[in-house]
C-alpha positions, 0 to 999 in steps of 0.5 A: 730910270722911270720913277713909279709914283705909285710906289706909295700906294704899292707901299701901303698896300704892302702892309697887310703882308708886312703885319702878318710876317711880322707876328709870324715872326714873332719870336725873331722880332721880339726874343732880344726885347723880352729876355732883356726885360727878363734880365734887367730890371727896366724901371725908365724908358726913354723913346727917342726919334723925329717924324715919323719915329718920334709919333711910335714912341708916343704910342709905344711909351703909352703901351709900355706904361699901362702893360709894362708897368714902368715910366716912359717918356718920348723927346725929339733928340735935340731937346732931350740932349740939350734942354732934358737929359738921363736920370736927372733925378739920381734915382736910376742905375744904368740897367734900370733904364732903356733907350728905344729909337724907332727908326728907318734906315737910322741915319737920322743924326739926333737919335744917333747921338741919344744912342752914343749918350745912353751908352756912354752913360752904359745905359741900354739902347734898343733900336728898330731899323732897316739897316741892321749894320747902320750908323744907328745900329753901331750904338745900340745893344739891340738891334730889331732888324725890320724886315719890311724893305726899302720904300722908294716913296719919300713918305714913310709908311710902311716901314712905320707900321713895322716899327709900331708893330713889332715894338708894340708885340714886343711890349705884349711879349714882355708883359705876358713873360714878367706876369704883368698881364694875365694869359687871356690879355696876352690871347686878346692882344694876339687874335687882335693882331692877326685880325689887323692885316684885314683891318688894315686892308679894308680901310685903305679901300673904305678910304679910296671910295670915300675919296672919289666922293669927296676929293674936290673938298680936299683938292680945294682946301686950303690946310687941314686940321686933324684931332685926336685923342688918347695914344691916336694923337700921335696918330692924328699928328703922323696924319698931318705929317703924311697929308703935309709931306704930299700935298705941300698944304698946312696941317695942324694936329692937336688932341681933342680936349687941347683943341675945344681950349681956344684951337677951335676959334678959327673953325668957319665954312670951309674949314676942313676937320678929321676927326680919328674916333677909336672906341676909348675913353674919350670917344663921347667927347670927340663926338661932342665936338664933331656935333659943335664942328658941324654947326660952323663948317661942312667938311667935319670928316670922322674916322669911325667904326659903324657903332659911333652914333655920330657917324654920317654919310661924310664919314670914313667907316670900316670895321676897325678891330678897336683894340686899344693902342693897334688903333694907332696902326689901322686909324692911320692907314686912311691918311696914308692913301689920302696922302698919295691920292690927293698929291697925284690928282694934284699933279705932286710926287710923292716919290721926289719931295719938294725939297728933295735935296733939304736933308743933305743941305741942313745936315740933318742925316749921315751919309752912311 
């Protein structure tokens, strides 16, 4: 059967349509999540998942504490069940907490057994996936069954945009149920969705101009280096991931402050930066080390709206919605095309991985 290797770009280019269904669908996605936050008093939330997955949590768990109110943490698997674990201080009765694992087709073994856990411990296990009848599934109490289809690219990316939006509208529904946020908060939060598919649209053909202007650079470079800052860390981390999964070069991601404590060190000529620069609190400083970036290397690559006064003719630029935390979803859009273009004029797949045999050999996944 002939593979079609645009299936990435058809993927990404889907997921205008795959917002809007889903804040069309909004009580379908979020009813289960708001009333148990409406019958349960949830005080803990763990956020649990790898890859793709685990960089929603970190977003998500960011949302829930400033809208939500309560603590929330994200672990990869393994660490969380052999080195962390629930409740470890006592404080907690099982219906005060909540497990949400983010997930694809959830047939990844380590947020299967933080589920199998959390219910043995009768703790709630909240989970998004594809499979509404999967391995992962089985375990949880709620099951957000994502309608965004099976990708047949290896590279997540739409099905991580459908597990960011629909978790974080259902932190914008809870919040506004319990009275934690004010109705002209919650409106906000609803208009800035409904602006994202066209956000989310003009960003991946900003980023496609950009690219026929500036592709030899990143055909040339050797890794890339991505910085963010606030919840877009996790963003600039899913970059890294998307550009690494692709291109098969190394990428390393850090937050922006993290970065100007020794990181910095190796940057030299040649050296090939992305700098994701939402409208937050830390947005001076990101400029500040873009401005000391550029002193030691040309390819200093920013991701801005028109307004950042640091912007130049080598940034990529379009009219984000700036809504703090969708961010995380329009940001990404940029290194999600960067990653199919640059593998195919690279001669890669991004429909067959390199090691495409590698999680069945490590046993890192169920069969079924």
């Amino acid at each position: 059967m002939d593979m079609n290797e645009n299936a990435m770009m058809d993927c990404i280019k889907a997921e205008p349509d795959v917002i809007k269904e889903i804040l069309d669908n909004r009580e379908y996605y979020c009813g289960d999540f708001v009333k148990h936050f409406m019958t349960h008093p949830v005080k803990r939330v763990y956020l649990s998942g790898h890859g793709s997955p685990y960089n929603a949590g970190v977003v998500v768990g960011f949302m829930m504490e400033k809208l939500l109110k309560v603590e929330a943490a994200t672990s990869y698997p393994t660490l969380f069940m052999n080195h962390s674990g629930f409740n470890v201080n006592g404080m907690y009765k099982p219906e005060e907490m909540l497990v949400i694992c983010p997930a694809q087709s959830g047939r990844t073994r380590g947020p299967v057994y933080v589920a199998r856990k959390a219910r043995e411990m009768g703790i709630p296990v909240i989970c998004t996936t594809l499979l509404r009848d999967g391995v992962l599934a089985r375990e949880c109490d709620i099951v957000i069954e994502k309608r965004s289809g099976d990708e047949e690219s290896f590279p997540e990316t739409k099905g991580h945009v459908a597990s960011m939006a629909i978790l974080m509208l259902c932190v914008v529904e809870a919040a506004y149920a319990l009275g934690r946020i004010v109705k002209s908060e919650y409106d906000g939060y609803l208009e800035a969705f409904a602006a994202l598919p066209q956000s989310v649209a003009l960003a991946a053909e900003r980023t496609l101009s950009w690219y026929e202007a500036h592709k030899q650079v990143l055909l040339e470079a050797d890794s890339f280096t991505f910085l963010g800052y606030g919840a877009n860390y996790a963003t600039a981390v899913e970059g890294g991931l998307k550009l690494l999964e692709t291109t098969l070069k190394p990428c390393m991601s850090y937050e922006c402050e993290e970065f100007m404590h020794g990181q910095n060190q190796p940057v030299k000529d040649g050296t090939v930066l992305f700098f994701l620069c939402p409208r937050e609190p830390e947005r001076n400083r990101m400029d500040e080390l873009v401005l000391w970036c550029r002193r030691h290397t040309r390819n200093c690559f920013m991701v801005a709206s028109p307004d950042d006064p640091v912007t130049d003719g080598h940034s990529i630029v379009s009219d984000f919605v700036e809504c703090e935390f969708l961010t995380a979803i329009e940001y990404l859009i940029p290194f999600q095309v960067l990653s199919h273009v640059a593998a195919r004029d690279m001669g890669l797949s991004s429909v067959v991985a390199n090691h495409d045999d590698a999680g069945k050999e490590l046993n890192v996944r169920f069969e079924s």
